[in-house]
N, CA, C and O of each residue as an XYZ file, in Angstrom:
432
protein
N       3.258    -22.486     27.992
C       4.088    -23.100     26.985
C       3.263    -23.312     25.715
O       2.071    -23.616     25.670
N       4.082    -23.104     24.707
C       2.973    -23.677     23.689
C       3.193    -24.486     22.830
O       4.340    -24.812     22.525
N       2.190    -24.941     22.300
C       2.118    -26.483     21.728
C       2.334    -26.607     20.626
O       2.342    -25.430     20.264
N       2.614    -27.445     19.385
C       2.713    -27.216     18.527
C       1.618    -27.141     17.169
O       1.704    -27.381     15.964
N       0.785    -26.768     17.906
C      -0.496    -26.637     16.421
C      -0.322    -24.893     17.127
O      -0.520    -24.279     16.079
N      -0.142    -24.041     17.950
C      -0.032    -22.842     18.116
C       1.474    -22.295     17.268
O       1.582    -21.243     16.638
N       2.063    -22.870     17.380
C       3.907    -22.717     16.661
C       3.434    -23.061     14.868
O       3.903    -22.360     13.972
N       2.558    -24.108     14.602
C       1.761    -24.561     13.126
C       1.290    -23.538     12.260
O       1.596    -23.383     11.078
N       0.167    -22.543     13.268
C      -0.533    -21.834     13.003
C       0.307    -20.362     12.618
O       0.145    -19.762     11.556
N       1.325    -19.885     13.829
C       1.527    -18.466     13.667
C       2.860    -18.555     12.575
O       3.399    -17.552     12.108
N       3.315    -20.111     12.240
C       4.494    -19.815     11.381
C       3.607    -19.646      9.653
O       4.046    -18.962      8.728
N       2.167    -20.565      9.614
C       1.787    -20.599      8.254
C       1.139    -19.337      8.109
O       1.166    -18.942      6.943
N       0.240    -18.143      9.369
C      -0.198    -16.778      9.062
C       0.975    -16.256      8.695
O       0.708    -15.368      7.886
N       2.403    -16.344      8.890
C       3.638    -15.394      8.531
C       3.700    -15.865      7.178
O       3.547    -14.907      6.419
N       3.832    -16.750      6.674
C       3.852    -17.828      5.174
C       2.864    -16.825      4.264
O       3.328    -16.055      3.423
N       1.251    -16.962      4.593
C       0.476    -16.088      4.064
C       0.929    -14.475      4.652
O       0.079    -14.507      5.542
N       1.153    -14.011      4.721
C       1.861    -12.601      4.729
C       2.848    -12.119      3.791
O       2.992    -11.109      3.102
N       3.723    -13.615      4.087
C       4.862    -13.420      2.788
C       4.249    -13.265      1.556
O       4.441    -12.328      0.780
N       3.477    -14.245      1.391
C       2.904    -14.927     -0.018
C       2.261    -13.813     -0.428
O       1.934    -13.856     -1.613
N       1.940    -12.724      0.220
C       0.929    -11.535     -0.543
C       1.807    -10.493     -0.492
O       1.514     -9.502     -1.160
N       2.838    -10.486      0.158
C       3.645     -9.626     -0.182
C       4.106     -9.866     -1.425
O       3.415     -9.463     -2.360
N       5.507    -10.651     -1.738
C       5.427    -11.073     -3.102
C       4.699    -11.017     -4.092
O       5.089    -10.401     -5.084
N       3.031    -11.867     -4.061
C       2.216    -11.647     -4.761
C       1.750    -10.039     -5.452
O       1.310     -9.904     -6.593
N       1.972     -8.889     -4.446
C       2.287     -7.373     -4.844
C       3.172     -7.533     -5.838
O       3.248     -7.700     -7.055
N       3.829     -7.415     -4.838
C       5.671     -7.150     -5.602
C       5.370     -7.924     -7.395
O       5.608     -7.347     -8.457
N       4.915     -9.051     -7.261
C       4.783     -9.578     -9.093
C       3.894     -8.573     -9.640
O       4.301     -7.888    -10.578
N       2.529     -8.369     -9.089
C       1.647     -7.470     -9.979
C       2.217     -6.324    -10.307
O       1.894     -5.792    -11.369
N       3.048     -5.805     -9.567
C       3.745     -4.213     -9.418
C       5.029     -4.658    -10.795
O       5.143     -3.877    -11.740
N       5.517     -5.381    -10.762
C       6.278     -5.787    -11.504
C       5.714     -6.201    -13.230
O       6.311     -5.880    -14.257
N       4.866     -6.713    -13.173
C       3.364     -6.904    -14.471
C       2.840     -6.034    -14.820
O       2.540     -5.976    -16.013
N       2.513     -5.022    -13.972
C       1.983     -4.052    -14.727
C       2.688     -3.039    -16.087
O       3.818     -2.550    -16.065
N       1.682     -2.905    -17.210
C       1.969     -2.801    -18.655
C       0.756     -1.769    -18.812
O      -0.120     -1.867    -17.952
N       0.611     -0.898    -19.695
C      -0.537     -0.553    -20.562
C      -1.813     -1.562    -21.007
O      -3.013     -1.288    -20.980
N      -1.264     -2.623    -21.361
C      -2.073     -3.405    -22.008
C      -2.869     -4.060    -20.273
O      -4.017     -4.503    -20.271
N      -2.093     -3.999    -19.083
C      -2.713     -5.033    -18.054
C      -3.456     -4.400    -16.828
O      -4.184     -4.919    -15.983
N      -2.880     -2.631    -17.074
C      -3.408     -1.802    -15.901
C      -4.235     -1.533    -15.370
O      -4.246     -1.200    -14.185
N      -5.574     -1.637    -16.435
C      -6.967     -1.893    -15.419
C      -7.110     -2.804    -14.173
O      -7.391     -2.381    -13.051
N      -6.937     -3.803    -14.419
C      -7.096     -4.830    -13.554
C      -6.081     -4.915    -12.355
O      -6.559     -4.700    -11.241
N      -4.763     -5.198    -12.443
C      -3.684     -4.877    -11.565
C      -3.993     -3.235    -10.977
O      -3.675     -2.851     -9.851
N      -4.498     -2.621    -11.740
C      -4.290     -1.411    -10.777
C      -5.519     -0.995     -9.720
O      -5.459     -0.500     -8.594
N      -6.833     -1.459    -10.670
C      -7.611     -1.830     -9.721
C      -7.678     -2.719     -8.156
O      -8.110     -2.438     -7.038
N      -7.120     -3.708     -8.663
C      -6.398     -4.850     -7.363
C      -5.574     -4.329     -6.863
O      -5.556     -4.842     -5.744
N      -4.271     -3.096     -6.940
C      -3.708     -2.256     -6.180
C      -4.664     -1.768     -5.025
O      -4.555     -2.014     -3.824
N      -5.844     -0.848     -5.812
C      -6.296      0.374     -5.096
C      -6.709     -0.106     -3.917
O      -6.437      0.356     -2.809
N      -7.528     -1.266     -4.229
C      -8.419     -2.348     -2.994
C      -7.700     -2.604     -2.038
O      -8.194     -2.605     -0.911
N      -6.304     -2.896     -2.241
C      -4.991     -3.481     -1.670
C      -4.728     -2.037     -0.282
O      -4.403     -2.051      0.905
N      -4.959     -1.347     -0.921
C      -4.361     -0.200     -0.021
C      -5.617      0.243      0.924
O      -5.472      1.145      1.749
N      -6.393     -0.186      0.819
C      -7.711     -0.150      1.703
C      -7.102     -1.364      2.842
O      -6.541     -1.119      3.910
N      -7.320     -2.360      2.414
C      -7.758     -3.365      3.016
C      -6.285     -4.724      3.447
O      -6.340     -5.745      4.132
N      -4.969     -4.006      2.568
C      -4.358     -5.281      3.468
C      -3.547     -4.533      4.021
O      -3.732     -3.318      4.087
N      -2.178     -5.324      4.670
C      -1.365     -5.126      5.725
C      -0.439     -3.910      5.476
O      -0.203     -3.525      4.330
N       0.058     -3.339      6.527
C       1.123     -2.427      6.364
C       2.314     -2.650      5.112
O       2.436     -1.860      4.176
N       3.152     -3.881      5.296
C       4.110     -4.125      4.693
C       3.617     -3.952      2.802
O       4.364     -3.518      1.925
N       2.584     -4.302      2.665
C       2.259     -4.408      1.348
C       1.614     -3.240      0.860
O       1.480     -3.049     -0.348
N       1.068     -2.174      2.020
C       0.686     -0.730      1.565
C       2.030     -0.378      0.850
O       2.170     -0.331     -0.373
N       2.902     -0.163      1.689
C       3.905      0.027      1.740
C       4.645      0.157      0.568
O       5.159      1.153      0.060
N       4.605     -1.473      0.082
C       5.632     -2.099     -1.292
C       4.758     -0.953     -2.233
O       5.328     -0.086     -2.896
N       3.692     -1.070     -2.185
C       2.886     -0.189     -3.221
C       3.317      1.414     -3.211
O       3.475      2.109     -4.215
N       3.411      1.673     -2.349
C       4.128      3.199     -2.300
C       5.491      3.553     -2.663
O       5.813      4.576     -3.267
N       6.432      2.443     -2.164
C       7.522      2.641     -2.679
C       7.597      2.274     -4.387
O       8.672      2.591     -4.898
N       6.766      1.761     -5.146
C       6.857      1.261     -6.292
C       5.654      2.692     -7.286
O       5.214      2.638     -8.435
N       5.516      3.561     -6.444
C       4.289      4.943     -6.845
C       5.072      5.406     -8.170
O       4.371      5.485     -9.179
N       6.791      5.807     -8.333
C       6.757      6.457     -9.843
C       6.404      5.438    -11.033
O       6.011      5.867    -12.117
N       6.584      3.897    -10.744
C       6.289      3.393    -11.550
C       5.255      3.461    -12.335
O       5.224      3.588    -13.559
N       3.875      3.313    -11.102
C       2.734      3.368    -11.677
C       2.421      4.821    -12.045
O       1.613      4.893    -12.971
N       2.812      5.907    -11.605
C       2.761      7.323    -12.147
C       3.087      6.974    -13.491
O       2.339      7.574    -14.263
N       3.878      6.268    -14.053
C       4.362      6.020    -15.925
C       3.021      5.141    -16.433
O       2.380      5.503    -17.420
N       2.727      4.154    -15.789
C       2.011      3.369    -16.568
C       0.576      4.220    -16.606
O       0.115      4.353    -17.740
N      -0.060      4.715    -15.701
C      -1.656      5.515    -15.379
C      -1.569      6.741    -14.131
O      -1.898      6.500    -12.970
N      -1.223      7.666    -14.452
C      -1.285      9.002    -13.537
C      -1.920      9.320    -12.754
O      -1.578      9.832    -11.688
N      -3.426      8.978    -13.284
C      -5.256      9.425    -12.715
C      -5.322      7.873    -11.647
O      -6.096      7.911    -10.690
N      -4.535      6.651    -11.871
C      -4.833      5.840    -10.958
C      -3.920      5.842     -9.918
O      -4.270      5.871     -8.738
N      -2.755      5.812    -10.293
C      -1.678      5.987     -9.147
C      -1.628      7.261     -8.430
O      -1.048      7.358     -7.348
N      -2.400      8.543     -9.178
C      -3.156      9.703     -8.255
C      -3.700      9.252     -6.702
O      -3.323      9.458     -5.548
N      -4.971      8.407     -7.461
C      -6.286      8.305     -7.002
C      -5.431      6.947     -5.524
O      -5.664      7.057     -4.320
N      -4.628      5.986     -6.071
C      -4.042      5.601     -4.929
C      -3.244      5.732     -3.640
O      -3.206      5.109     -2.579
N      -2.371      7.213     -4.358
C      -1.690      7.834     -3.524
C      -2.627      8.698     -2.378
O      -2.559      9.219     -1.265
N      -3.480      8.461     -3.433
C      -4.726      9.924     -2.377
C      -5.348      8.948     -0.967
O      -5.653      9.225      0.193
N      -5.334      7.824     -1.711
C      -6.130      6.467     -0.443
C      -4.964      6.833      0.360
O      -5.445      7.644      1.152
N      -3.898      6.739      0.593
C      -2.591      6.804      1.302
C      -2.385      8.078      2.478
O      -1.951      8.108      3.630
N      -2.893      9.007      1.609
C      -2.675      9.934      2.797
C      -3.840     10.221      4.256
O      -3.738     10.866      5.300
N      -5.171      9.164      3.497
C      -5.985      9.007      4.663
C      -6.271      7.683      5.281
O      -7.381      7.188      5.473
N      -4.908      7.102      5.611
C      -4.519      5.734      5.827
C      -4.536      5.733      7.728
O      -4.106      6.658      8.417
N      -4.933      4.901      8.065
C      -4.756      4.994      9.306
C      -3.583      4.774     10.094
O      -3.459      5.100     11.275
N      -2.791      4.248      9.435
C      -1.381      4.458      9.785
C      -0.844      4.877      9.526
O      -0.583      4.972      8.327
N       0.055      5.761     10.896
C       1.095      6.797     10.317
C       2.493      7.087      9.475
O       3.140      8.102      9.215
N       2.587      6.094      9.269
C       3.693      6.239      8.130
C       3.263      6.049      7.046
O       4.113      6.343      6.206
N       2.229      5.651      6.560
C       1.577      5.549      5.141
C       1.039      6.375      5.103
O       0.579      6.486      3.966
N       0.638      7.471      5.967
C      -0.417      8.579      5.655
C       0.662      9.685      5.403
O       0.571     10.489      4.475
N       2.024      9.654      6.596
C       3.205     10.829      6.167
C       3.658     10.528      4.747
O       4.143     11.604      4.394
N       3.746      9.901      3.996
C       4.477      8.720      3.222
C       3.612      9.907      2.356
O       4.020     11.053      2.169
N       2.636      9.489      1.994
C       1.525      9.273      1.244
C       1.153     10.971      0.760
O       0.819     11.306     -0.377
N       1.344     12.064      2.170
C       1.166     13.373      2.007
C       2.334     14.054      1.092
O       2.321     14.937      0.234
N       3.439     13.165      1.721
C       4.205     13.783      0.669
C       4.342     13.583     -0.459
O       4.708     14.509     -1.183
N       4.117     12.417     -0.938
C       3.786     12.198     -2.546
C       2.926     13.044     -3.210
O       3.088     13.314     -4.400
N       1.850     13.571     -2.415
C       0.782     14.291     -2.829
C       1.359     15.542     -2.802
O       1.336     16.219     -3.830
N       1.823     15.921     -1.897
C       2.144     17.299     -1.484
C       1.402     18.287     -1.104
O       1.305     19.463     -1.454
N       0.499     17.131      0.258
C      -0.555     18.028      1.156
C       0.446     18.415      2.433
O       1.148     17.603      3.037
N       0.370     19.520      2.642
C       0.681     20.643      3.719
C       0.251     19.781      5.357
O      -0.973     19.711      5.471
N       0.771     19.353      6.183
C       0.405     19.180      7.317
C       0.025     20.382      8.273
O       0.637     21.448      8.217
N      -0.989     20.161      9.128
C      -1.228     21.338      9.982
C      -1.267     20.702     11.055
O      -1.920     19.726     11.423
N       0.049     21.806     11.878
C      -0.380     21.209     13.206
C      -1.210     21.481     14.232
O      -1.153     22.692     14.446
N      -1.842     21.022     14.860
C      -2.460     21.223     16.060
C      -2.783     22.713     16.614
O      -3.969     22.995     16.786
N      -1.668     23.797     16.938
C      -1.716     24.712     17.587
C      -2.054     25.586     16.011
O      -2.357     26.778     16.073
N      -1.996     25.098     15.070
C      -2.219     26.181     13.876
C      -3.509     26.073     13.271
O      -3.662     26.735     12.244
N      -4.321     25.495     13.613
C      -5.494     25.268     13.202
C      -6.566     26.503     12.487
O      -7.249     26.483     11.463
N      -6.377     27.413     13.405
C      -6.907     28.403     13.763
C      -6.550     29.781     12.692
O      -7.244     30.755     12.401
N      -5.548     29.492     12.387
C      -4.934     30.837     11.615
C      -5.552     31.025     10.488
O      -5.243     31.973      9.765
């Protein structure tokens, strides 16, 4: 059974999950010419290092940043297709428009 500092804990890690989701979603939303270094930098890091859901928001929000910086939202999409998860890496190839090879074709 569990107690309530265990019920405390896993409802405020979901709280912080939200909170950085959103927190995307505003920068993605902020980003300008004048602000893109920085936000887009804090993107790229983002797609290394946090959660699925927020790779994610970042990918679905890719033509945007294709308008604001090309060479960065490139260079992010490219983190994407060697993502360890598989839907951000399929996601991610096709934005790029790298060729999958399968398995038995290796060779050809």
């Amino acid at each position: 059974m569990l107690n309530m500092a265990t019920v405390d804990v896993a409802r405020l890690v979901s709280i912080v999950k939200m909170g950085r989701y959103y927190a995307v979603k505003t920068l993605l939303l902020m980003t300008t010419p004048d602000t893109q270094d920085p936000i887009l930098t804090r993107l790229s890091k983002m797609m290394d290092y946090d959660s699925l859901y927020v790779r994610s928001l970042i990918l679905n929000h890719s033509e945007g940043l294709m308008s604001i910086s090309v060479e960065m939202a490139d260079f992010t999409m490219q983190k994407a297709t060697v993502d360890h998860h598989y839907v951000i890496r399929t996601r991610g190839r096709e934005f790029v428009a790298i060729p999958t090879v399968s398995p038995g074709m290796q060779n050809c």
